[in-house]
Rosetta silent file (secondary structure, phi, psi, omega in degrees, C-alpha in Angstrom):
SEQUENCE: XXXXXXXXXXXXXXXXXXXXXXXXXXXXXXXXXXXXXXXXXXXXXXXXXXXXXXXXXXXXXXXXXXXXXXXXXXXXXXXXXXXXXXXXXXXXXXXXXXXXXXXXXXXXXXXXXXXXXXXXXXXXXXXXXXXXXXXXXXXXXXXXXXXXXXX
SCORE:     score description
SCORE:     0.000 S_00000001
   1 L     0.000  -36.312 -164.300  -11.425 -137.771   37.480 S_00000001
   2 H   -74.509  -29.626 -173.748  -10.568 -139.712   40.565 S_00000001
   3 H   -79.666  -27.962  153.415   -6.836 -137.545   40.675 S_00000001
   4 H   -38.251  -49.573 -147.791   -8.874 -134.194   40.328 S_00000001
   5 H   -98.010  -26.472 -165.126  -11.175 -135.084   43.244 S_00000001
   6 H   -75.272  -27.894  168.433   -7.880 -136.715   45.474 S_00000001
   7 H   -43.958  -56.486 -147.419   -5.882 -133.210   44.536 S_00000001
   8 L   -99.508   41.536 -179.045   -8.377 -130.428   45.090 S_00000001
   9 H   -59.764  -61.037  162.081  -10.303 -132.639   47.992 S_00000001
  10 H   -37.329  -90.528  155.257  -10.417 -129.182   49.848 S_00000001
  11 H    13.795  -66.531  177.883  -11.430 -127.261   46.879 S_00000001
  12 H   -53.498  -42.844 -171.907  -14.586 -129.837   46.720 S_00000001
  13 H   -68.132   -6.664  175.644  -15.211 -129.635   50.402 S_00000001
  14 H   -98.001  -17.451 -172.561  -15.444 -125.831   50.187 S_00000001
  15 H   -86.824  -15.973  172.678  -17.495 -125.863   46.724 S_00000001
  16 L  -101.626  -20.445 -156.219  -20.074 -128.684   48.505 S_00000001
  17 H   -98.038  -66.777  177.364  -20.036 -126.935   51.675 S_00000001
  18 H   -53.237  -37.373 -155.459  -21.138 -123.195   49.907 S_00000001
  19 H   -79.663  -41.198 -173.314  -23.574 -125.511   47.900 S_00000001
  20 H   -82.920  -25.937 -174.641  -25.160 -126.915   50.787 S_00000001
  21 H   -95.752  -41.277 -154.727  -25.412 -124.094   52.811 S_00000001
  22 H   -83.238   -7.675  165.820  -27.079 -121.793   49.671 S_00000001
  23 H   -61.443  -56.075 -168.803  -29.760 -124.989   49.384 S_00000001
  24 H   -42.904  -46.042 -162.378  -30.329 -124.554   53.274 S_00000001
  25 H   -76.160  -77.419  173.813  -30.427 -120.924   52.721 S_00000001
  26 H   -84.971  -24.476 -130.600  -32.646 -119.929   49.582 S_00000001
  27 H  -104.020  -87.504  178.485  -33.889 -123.055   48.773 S_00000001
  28 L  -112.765   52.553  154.185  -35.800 -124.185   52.254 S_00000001
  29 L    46.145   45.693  169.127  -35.404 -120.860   54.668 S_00000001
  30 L    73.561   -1.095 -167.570  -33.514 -122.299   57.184 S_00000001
  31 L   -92.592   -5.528  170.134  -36.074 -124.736   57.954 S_00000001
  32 L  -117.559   94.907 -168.098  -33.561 -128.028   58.396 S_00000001
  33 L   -80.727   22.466  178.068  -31.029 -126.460   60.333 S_00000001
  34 H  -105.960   -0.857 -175.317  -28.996 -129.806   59.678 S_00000001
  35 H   -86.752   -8.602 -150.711  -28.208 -128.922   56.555 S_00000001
  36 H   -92.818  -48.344  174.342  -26.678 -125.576   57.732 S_00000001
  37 H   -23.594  -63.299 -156.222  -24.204 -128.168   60.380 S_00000001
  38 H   -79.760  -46.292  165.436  -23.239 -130.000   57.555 S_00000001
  39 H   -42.171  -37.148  154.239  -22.551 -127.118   55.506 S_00000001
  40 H   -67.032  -14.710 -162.264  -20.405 -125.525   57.980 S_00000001
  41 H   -95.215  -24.534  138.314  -18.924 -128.108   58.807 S_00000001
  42 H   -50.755  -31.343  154.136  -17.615 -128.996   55.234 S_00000001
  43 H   -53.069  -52.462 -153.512  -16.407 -125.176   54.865 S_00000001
  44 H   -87.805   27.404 -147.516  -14.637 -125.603   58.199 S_00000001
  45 H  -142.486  -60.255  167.606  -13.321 -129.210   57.076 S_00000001
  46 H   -34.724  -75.073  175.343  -12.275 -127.374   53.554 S_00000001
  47 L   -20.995  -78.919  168.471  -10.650 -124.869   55.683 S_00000001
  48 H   -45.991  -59.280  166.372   -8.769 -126.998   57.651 S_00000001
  49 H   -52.212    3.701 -173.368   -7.349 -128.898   54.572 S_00000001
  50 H  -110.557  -52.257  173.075   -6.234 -125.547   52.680 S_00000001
  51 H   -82.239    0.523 -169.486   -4.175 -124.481   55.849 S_00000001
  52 L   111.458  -35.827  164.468   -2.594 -127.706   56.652 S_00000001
  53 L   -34.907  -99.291 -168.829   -4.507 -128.709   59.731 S_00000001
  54 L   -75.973  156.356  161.912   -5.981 -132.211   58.685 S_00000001
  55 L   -59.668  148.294 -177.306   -4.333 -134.534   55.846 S_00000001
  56 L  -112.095   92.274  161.940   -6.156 -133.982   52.697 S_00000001
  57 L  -130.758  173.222 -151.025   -7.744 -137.755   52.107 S_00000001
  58 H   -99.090  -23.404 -155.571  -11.469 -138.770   51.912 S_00000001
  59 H   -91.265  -42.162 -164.289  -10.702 -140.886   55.436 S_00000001
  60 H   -94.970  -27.564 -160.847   -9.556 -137.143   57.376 S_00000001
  61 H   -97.935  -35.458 -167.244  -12.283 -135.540   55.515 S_00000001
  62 H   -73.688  -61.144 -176.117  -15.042 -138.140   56.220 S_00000001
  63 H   -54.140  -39.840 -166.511  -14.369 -138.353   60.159 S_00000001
  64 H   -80.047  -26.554  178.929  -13.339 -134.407   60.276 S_00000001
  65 H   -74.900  -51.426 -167.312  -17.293 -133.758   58.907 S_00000001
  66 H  -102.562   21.606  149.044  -18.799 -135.955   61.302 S_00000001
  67 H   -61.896  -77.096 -176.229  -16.686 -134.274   64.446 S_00000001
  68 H   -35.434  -53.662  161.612  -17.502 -131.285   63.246 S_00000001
  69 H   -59.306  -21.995 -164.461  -21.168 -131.599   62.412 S_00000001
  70 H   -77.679  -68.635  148.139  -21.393 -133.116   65.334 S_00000001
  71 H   -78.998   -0.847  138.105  -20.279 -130.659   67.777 S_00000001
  72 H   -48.656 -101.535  159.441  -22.293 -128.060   65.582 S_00000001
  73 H     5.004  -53.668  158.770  -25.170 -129.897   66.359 S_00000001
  74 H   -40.567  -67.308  179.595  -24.496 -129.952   69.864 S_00000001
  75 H   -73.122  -69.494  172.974  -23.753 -126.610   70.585 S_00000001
  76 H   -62.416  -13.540  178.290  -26.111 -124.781   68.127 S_00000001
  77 H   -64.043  -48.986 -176.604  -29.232 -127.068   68.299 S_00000001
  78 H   -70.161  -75.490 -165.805  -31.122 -125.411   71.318 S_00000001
  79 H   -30.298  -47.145  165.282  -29.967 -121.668   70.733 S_00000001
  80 H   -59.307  -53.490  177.390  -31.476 -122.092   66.707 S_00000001
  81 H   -46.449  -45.478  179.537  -34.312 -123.798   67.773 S_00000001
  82 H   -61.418  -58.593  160.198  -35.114 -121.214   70.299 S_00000001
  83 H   -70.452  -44.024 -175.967  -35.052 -118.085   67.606 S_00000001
  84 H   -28.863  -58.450  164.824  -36.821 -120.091   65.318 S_00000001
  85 H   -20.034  -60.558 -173.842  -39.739 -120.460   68.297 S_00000001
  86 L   -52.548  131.639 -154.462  -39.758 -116.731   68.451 S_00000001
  87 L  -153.974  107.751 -171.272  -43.018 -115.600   66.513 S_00000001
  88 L   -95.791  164.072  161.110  -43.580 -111.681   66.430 S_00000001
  89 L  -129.796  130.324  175.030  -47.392 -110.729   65.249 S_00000001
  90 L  -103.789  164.395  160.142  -47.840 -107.613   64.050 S_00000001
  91 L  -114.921  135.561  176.800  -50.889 -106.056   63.272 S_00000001
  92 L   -58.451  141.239  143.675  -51.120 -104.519   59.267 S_00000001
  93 L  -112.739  113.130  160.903  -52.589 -101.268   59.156 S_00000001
  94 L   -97.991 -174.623  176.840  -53.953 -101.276   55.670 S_00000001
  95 H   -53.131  -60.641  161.678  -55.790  -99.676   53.308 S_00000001
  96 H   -24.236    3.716 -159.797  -59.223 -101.338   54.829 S_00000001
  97 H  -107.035  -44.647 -178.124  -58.890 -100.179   58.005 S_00000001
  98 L   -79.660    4.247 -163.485  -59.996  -96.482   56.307 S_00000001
  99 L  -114.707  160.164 -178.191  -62.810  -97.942   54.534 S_00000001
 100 E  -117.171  165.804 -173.877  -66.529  -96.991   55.636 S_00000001
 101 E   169.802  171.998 -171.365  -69.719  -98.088   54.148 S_00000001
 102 E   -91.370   88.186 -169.609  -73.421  -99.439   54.590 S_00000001
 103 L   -85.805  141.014 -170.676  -74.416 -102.499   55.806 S_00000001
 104 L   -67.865  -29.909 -178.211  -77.248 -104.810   53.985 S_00000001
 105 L  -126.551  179.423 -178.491  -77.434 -107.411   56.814 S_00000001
 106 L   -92.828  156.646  167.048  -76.862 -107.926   60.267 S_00000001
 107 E  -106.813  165.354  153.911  -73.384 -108.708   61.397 S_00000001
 108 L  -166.392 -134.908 -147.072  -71.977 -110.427   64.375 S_00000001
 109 L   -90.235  -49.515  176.933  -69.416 -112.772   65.236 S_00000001
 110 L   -40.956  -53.181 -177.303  -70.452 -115.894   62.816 S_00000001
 111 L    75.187   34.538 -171.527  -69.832 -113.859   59.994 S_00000001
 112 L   -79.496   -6.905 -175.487  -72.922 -115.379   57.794 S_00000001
 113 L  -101.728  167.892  147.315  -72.923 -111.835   56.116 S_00000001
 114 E  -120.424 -167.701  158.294  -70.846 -110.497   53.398 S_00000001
 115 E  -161.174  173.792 -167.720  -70.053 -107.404   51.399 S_00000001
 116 E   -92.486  148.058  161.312  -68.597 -106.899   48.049 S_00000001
 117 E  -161.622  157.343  174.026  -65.363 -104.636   47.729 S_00000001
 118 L    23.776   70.869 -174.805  -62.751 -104.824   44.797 S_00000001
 119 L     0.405   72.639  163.875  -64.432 -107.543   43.399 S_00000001
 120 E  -152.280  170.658 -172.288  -64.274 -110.189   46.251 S_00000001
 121 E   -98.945  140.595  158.184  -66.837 -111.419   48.582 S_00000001
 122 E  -112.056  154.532  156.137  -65.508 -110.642   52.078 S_00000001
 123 E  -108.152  177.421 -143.670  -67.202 -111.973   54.782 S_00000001
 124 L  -108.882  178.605  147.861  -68.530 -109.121   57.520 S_00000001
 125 L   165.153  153.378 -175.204  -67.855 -110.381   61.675 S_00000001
 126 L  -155.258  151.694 -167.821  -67.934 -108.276   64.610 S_00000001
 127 L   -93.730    7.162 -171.483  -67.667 -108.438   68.353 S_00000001
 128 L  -165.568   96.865  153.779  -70.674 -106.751   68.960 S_00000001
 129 L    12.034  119.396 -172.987  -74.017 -107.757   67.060 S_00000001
 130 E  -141.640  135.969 -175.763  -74.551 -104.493   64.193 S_00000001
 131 L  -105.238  164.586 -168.393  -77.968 -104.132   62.704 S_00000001
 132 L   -46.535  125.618  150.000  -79.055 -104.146   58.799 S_00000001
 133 L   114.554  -15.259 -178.994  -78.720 -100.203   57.248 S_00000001
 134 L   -78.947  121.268 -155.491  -75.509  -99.274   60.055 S_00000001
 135 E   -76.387  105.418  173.381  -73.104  -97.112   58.700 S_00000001
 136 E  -100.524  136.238 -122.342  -69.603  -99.110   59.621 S_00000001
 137 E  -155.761  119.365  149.278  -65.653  -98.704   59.495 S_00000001
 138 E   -54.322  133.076  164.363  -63.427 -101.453   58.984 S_00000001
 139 E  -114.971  -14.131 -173.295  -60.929 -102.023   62.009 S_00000001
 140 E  -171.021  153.575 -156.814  -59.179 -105.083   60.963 S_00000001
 141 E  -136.238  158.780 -171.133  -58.741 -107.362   58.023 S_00000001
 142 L  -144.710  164.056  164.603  -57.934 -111.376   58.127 S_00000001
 143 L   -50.324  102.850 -164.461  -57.681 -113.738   55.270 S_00000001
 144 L   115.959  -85.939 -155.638  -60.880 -113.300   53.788 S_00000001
 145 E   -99.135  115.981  141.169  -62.914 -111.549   56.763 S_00000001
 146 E   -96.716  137.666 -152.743  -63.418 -107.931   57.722 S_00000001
 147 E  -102.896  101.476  159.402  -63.778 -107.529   61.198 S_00000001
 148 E   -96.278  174.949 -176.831  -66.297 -103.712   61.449 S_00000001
 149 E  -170.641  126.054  159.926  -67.734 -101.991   64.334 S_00000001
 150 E   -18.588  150.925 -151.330  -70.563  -99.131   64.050 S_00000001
 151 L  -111.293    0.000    0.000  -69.820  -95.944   63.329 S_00000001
């Protein structure tokens, strides 16, 4: 086992490298971007050892990772962080948005009322106090909450 791992040392570092990056990748989204360093940086360590560049021993390989990750880490730490930051909000336009109907209670802001629809309880809120019996149009839906306004 041990003359397997000292031939094909490259071979591992590109097969731990892919491995590391498709954990990073499906496994937790991108969310430890140190995982993605070390993953490149075993591809490009792999790399190196395939064309000839570095010696292929566990000594050239250990020190060649933590260059490498290193100035990954350097260089790529702000710019990732920075799209990461970025946070668009859309607003859905769903089906709910079209539906109208009669309300039993008053609404406002609190949202102490409900109504029933596709068997769930929603609760009702509004920016502007609607009285018991007012015919009303969803405008916007939240977890939960329909946001209406008078018709």
């Amino acid at each position: 086992m041990d003359f397997i791992l000292q031939s094909d040392i490259a071979n591992v570092l590109l097969i731990l490298g892919i491995a590391v990056l498709i954990l990073e990748s499906v496994v937790l989204g991108f969310s430890t971007v140190v995982l993605l360093f070390l993953g490149l940086s075993l591809l490009l360590t792999g790399l190196g050892m395939k064309i000839g560049l570095l010696d292929a021993t566990y000594v050239a390989a250990l020190w060649s990772n933590t260059l490498v990750t290193s100035v990954l880490a350097f260089t790529l730490w702000k710019p990732l962080r920075r799209m990461q930051s970025k946070v668009e909000v859309q607003n859905i336009d769903s089906d709910f948005a079209k539906e109208t109907f009669v309300i039993t209670t008053d609404v406002d802001i609190r949202g102490e009322s409900t109504h029933l629809y596709s068997g769930i309880k929603w609760k009702l809120k509004s920016h502007q106090p609607i009285n018991a019996g007012t015919m009303v149009k969803v405008v916007k839906t939240d977890v939960g909450v329909m946001w209406v306004e008078a018709l």
